[in-house]
C-alpha positions as a Markdown table, in Angstrom:
| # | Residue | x | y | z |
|---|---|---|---|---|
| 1 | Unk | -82.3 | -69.7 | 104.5 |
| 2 | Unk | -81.7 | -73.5 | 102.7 |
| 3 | Unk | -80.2 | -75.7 | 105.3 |
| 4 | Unk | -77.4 | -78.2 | 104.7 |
| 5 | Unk | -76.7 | -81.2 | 106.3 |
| 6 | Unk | -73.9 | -79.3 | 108.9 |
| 7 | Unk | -76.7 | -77.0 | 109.6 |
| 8 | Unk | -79.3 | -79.5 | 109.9 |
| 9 | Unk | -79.1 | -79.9 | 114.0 |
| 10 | Unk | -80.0 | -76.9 | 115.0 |
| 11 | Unk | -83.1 | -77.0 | 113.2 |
| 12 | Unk | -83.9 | -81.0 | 114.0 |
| 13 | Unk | -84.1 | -79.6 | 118.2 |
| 14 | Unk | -86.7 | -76.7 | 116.9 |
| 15 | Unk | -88.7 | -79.3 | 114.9 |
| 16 | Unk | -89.0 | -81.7 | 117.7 |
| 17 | Unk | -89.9 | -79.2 | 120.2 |
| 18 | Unk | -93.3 | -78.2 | 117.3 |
| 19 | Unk | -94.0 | -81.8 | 116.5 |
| 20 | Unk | -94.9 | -84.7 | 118.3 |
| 21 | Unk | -96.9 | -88.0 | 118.4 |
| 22 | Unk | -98.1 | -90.3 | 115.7 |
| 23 | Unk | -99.4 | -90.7 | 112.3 |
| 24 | Unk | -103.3 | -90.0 | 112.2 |
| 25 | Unk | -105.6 | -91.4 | 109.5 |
| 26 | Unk | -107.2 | -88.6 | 107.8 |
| 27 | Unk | -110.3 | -90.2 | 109.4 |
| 28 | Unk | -109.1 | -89.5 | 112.7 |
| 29 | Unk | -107.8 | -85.9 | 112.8 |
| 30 | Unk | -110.0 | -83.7 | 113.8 |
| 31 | Unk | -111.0 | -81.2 | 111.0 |
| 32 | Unk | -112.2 | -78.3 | 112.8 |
| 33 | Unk | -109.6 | -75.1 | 113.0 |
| 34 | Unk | -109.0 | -74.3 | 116.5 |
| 35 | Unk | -110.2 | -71.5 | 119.1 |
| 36 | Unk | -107.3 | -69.0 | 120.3 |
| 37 | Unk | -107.9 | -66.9 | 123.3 |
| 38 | Unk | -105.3 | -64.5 | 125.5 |
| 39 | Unk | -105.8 | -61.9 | 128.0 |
| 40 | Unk | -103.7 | -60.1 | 130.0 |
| 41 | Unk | -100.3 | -61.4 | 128.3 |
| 42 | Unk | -97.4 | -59.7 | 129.3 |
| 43 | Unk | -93.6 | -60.5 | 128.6 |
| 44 | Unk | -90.2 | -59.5 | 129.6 |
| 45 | Unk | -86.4 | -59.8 | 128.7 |
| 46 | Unk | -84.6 | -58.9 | 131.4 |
| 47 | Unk | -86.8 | -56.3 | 132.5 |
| 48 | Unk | -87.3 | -55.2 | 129.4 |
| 49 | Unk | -91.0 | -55.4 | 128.5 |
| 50 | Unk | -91.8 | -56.9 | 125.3 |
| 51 | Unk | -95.5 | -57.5 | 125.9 |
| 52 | Unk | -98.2 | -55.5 | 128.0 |
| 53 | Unk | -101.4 | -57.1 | 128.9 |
| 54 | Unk | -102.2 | -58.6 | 125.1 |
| 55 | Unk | -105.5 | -60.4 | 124.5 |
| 56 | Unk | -106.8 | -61.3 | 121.5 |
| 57 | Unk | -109.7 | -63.8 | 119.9 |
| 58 | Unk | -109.3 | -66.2 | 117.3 |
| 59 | Unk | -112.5 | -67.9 | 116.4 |
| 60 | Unk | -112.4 | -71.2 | 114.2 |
| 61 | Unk | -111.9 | -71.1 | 110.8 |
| 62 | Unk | -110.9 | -67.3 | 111.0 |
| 63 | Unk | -107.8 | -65.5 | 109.3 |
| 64 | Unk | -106.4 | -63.2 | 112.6 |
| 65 | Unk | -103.4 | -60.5 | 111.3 |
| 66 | Unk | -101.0 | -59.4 | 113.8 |
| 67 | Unk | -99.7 | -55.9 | 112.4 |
| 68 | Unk | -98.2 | -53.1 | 113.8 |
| 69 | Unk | -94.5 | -51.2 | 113.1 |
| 70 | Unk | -90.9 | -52.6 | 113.7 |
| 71 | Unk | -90.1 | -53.8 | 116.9 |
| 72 | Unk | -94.2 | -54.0 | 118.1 |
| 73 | Unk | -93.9 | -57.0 | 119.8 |
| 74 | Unk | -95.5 | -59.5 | 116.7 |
| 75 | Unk | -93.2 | -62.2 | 116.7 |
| 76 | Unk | -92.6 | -62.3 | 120.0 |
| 77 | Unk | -96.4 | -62.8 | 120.6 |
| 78 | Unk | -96.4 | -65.2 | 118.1 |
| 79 | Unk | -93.3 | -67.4 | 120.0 |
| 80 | Unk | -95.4 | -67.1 | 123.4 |
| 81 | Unk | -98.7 | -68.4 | 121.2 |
| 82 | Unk | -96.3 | -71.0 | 119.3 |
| 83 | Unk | -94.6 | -72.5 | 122.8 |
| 84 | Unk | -91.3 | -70.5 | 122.3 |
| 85 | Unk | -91.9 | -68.4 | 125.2 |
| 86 | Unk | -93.1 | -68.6 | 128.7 |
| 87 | Unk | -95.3 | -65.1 | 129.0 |
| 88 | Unk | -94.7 | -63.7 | 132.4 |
| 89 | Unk | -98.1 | -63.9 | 133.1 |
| 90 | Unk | -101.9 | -63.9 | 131.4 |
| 91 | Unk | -103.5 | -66.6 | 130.6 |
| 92 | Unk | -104.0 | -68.8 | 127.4 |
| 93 | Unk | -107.2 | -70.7 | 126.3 |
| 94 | Unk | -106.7 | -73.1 | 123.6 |
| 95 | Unk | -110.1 | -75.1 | 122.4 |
| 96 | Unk | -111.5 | -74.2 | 126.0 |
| 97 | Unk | -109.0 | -74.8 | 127.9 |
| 98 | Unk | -106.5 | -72.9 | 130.0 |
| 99 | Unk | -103.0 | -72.7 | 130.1 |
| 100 | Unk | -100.6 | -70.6 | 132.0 |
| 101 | Unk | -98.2 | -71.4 | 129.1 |
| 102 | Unk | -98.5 | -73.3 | 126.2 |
| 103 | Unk | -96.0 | -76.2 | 125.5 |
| 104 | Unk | -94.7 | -76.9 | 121.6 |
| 105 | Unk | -95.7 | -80.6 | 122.6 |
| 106 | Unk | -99.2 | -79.8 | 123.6 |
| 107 | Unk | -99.6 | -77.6 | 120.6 |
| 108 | Unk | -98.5 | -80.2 | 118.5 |
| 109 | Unk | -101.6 | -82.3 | 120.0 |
| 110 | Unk | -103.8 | -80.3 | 119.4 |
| 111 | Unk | -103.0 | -79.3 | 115.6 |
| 112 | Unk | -100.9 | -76.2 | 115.5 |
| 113 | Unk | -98.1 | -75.8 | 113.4 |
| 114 | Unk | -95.7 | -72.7 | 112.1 |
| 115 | Unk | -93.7 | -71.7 | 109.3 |
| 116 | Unk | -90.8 | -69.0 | 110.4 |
| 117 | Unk | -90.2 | -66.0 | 108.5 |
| 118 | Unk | -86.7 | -67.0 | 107.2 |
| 119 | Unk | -87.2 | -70.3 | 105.3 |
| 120 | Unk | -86.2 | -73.3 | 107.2 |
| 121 | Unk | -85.5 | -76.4 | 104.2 |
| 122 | Unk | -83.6 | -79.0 | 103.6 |
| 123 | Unk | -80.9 | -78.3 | 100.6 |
| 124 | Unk | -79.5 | -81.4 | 100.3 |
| 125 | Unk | -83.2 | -82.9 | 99.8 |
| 126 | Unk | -86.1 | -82.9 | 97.3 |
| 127 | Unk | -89.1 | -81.2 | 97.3 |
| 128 | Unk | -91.0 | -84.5 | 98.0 |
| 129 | Unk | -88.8 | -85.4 | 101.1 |
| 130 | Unk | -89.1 | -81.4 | 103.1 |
| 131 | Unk | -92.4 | -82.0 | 102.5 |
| 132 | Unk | -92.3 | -85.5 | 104.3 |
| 133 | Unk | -90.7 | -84.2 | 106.8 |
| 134 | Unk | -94.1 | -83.0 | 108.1 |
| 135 | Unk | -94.7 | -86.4 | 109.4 |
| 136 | Unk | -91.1 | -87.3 | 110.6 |
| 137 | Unk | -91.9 | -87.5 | 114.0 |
| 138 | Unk | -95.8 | -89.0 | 113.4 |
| 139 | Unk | -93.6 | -92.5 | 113.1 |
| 140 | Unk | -95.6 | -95.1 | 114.6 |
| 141 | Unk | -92.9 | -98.1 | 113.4 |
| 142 | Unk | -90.1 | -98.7 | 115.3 |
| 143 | Unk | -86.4 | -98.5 | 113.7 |
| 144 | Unk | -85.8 | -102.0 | 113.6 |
| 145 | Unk | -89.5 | -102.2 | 111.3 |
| 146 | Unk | -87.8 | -100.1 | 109.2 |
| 147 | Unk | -84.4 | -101.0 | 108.7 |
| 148 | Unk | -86.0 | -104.9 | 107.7 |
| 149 | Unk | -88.7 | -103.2 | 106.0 |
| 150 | Unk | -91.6 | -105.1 | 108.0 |
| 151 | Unk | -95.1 | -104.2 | 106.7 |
| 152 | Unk | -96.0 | -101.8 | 108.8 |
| 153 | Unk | -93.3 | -100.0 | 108.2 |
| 154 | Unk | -93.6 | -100.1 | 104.7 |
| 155 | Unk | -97.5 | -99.0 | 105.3 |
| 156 | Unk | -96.5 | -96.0 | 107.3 |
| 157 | Unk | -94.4 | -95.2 | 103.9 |
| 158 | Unk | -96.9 | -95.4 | 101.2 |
| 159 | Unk | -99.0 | -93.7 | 103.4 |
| 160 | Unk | -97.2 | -90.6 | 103.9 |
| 161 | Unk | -95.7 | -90.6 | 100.9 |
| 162 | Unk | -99.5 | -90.3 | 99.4 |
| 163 | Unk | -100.1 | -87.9 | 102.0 |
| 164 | Unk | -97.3 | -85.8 | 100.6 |
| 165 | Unk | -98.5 | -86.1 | 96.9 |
| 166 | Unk | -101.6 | -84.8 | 98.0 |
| 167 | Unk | -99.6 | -81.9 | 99.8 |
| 168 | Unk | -97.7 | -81.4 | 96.5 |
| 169 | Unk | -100.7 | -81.8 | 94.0 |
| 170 | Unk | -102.7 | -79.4 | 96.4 |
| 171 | Unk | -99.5 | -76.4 | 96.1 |
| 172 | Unk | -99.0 | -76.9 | 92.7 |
| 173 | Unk | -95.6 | -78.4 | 93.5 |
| 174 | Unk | -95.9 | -82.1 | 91.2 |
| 175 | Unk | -93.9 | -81.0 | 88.3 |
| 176 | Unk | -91.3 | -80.6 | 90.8 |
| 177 | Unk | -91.0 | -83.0 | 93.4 |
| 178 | Unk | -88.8 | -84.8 | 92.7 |
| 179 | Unk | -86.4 | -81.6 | 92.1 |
| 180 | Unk | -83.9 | -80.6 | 94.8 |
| 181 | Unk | -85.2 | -77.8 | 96.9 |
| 182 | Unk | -82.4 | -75.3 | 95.8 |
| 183 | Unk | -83.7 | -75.6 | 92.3 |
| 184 | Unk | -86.5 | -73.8 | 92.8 |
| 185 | Unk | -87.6 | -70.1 | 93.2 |
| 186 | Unk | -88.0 | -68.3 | 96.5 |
| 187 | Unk | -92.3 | -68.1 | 95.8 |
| 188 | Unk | -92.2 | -72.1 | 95.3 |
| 189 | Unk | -89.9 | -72.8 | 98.7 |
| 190 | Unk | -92.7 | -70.7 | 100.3 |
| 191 | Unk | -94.9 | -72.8 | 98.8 |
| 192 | Unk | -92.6 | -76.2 | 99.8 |
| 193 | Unk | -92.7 | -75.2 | 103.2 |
| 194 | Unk | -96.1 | -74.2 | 103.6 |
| 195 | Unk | -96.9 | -77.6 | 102.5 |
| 196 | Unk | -94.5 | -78.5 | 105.1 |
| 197 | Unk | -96.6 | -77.5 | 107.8 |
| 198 | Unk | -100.0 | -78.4 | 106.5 |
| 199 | Unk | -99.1 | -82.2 | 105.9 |
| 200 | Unk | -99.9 | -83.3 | 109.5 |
| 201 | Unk | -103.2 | -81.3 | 109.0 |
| 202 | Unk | -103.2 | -78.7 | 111.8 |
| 203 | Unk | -106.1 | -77.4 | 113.0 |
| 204 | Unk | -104.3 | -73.7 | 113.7 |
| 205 | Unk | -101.6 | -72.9 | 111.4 |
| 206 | Unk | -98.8 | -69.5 | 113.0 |
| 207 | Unk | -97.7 | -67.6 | 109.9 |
| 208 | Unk | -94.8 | -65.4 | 110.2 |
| 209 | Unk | -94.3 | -63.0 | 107.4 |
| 210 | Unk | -95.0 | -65.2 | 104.6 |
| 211 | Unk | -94.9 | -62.8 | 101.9 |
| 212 | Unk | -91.0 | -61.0 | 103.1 |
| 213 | Unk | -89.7 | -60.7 | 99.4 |
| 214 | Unk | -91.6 | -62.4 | 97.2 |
| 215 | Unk | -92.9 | -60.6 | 94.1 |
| 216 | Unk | -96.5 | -59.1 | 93.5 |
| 217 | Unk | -96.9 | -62.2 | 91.7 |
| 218 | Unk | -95.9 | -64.8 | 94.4 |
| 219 | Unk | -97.8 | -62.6 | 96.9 |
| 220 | Unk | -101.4 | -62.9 | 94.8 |
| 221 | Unk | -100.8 | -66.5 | 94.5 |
| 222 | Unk | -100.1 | -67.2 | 98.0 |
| 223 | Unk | -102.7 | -65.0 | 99.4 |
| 224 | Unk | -105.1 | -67.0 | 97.0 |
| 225 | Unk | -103.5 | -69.8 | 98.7 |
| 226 | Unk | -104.2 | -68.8 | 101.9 |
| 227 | Unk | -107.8 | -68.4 | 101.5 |
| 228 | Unk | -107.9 | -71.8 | 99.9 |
| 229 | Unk | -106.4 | -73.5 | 102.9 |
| 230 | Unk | -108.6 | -72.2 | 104.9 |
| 231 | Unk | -112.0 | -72.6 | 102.7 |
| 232 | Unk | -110.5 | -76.6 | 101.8 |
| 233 | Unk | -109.1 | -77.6 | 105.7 |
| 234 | Unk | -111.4 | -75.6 | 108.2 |
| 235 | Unk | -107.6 | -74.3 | 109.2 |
| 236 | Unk | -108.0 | -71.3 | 111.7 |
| 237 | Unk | -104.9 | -68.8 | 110.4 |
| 238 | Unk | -102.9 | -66.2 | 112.5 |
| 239 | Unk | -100.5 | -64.4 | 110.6 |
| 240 | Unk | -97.5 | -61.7 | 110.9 |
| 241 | Unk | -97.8 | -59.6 | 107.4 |
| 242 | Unk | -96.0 | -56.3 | 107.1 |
| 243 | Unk | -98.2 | -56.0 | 103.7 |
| 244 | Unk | -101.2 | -54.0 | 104.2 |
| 245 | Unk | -102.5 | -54.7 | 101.2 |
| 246 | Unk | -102.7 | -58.3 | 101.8 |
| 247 | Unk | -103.5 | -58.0 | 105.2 |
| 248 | Unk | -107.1 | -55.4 | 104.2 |
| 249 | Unk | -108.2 | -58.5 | 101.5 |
| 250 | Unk | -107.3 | -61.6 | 103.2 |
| 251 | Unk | -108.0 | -61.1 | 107.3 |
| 252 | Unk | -111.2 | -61.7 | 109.0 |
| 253 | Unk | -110.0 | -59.3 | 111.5 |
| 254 | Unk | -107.0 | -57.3 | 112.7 |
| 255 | Unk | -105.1 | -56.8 | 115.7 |
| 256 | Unk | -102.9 | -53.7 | 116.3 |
| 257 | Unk | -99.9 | -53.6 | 118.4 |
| 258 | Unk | -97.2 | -50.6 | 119.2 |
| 259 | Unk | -94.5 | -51.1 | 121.4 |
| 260 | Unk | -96.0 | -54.3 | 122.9 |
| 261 | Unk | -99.2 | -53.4 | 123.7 |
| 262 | Unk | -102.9 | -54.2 | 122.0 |
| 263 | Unk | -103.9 | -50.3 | 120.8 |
| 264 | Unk | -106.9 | -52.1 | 118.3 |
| 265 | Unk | -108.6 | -55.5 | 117.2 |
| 266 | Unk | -111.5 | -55.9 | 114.8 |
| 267 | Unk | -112.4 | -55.6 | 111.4 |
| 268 | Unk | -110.4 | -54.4 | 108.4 |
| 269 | Unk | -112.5 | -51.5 | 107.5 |
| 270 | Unk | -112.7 | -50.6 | 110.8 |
| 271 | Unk | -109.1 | -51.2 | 111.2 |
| 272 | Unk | -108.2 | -48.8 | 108.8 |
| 273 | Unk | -110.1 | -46.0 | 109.8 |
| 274 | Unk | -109.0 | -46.2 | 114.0 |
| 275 | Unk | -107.0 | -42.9 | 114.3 |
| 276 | Unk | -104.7 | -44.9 | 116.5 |
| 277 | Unk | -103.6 | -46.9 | 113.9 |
| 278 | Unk | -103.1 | -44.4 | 111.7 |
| 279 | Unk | -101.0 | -43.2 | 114.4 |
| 280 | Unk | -98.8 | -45.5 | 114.5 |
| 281 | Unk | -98.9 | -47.6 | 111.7 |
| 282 | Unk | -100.9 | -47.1 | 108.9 |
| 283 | Unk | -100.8 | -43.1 | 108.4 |
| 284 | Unk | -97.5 | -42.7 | 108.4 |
| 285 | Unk | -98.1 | -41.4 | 104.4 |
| 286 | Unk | -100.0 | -38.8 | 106.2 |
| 287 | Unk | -97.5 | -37.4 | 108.6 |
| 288 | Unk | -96.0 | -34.7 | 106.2 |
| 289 | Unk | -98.8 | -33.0 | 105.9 |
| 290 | Unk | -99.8 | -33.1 | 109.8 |
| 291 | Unk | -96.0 | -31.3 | 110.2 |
| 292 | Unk | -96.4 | -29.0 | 107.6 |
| 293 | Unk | -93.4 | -30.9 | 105.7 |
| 294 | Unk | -93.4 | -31.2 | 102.0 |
């Protein structure tokens, strides 16, 4: 999805409620990736359980995958991690400490950010300007700064505007940055809005889906992406990926979930051999010959 400026509202309330605070000197950010812990999370919708006592462990630095079939319970664990939802109860433990529920402003604080699995860009703007709009509520200058053009404001410019070349030279986006967003494929608006989310340097970056339809290509040069963000920024990485493939190369570790609830967690070969996943998940190529079907 490529948002015009009608549609543009909508999406300004979600970005406030994932950003917050002020522009940070590279100097002053801190560099480590975060430390993700939940037990015991459970969710409902009107009485309808969407989570059952969920715990995971991200350590820092670490590529976490959240897999398991349609209607599992991923995303929705991911909005309870991301601020989106309050869990009905468990209890979350970002960088040592506890919350009952995690607020999109303290997140923000502390260096997480999210990309959503239905791209969420600006049409009517450039590739250099989605990306800026990272930092668009890091503003340390007032409005009146900017509207005369005082110096800070125009220091707070130059300085995320080099922050987003950076972004830019980093996803291999300079050739076109100054092209509108619309222009480009669907593998480089991945690419535009993961440098999006990675300007304000987070220490935990939520990924949801990131490879739903792109090409073999685009999803070998993303996963290489990936890897590189984590190995260049320290970024501790949970991500939603329906790819199995990409999930076996490119996680640390695994977690499993069916119909809300945490059936496995640990490594990928181990992952792949739990007869619980294969269960429900990953032997469903196998099923045939269990039933005696052709």
């Amino acid at each position: 999805m490529v948002f015009d400026a009608s549609s543009m509202q909508s999406f300004e309330q979600l970005r406030h409620a994932c950003q917050d605070g002020e522009i940070a000197g590279h100097a002053e950010r801190d560099t480590r990736g975060a430390e993700l812990s939940l037990s015991g999370v459970s969710l409902s919708f009107g009485g309808v359980r969407a989570l059952t006592d969920v715990s995971l462990h991200a350590k820092p630095g670490s590529i976490l995958a959240i897999i398991g079939p349609n209607g599992a319970g991923k995303s929705s664990l991911l909005n309870v991690i991301s601020g989106l939802y309050r869990p009905d109860a468990g209890e979350i433990v970002l960088d040592n400490r506890s919350y009952r529920a995690l607020l999109p402003q303290r997140l923000a604080r502390a260096g997480v950010a999210r990309t959503f699995q239905n791209l969420a860009l600006f049409g009517g703007l450039s590739v250099t300007d989605n990306v800026l709009q990272g930092l668009a509520h890091r503003k340390a200058s007032s409005l009146f700064s900017e509207l005369f053009g005082l110096p800070k404001a125009r220091r707070e410019k130059a300085d995320a505007r080099a922050q987003a070349l950076e972004m830019m030279r980093f996803f291999g986006l300079e050739a076109v940055a100054d092209s509108p967003v619309t222009s480009l494929s669907y593998g480089l608006q991945k690419r535009v809005e993961l440098a999006r989310a990675l300007i304000a340097r987070p220490r935990m970056l939520l990924l949801d889906e990131p490879m739903a339809g792109m090409t073999l290509a685009d999803k070998q040069r993303l996963t290489q992406t990936i890897r590189q963000i984590r190995e260049r920024f320290g970024t501790t990485i949970l991500l939603i990926e329906h790819d199995i493939g990409v999930v076996m190369s490119l996680s640390d570790r695994i977690l499993v979930l069916d119909h809300g609830r945490r059936i496995a967690e640990g490594l990928p070969e181990d992952i792949r051999q739990d007869p619980a996943v294969i269960a429900a998940y990953l032997g469903l190529a196998t099923e045939p010959a269990a039933t005696g079907a052709p």
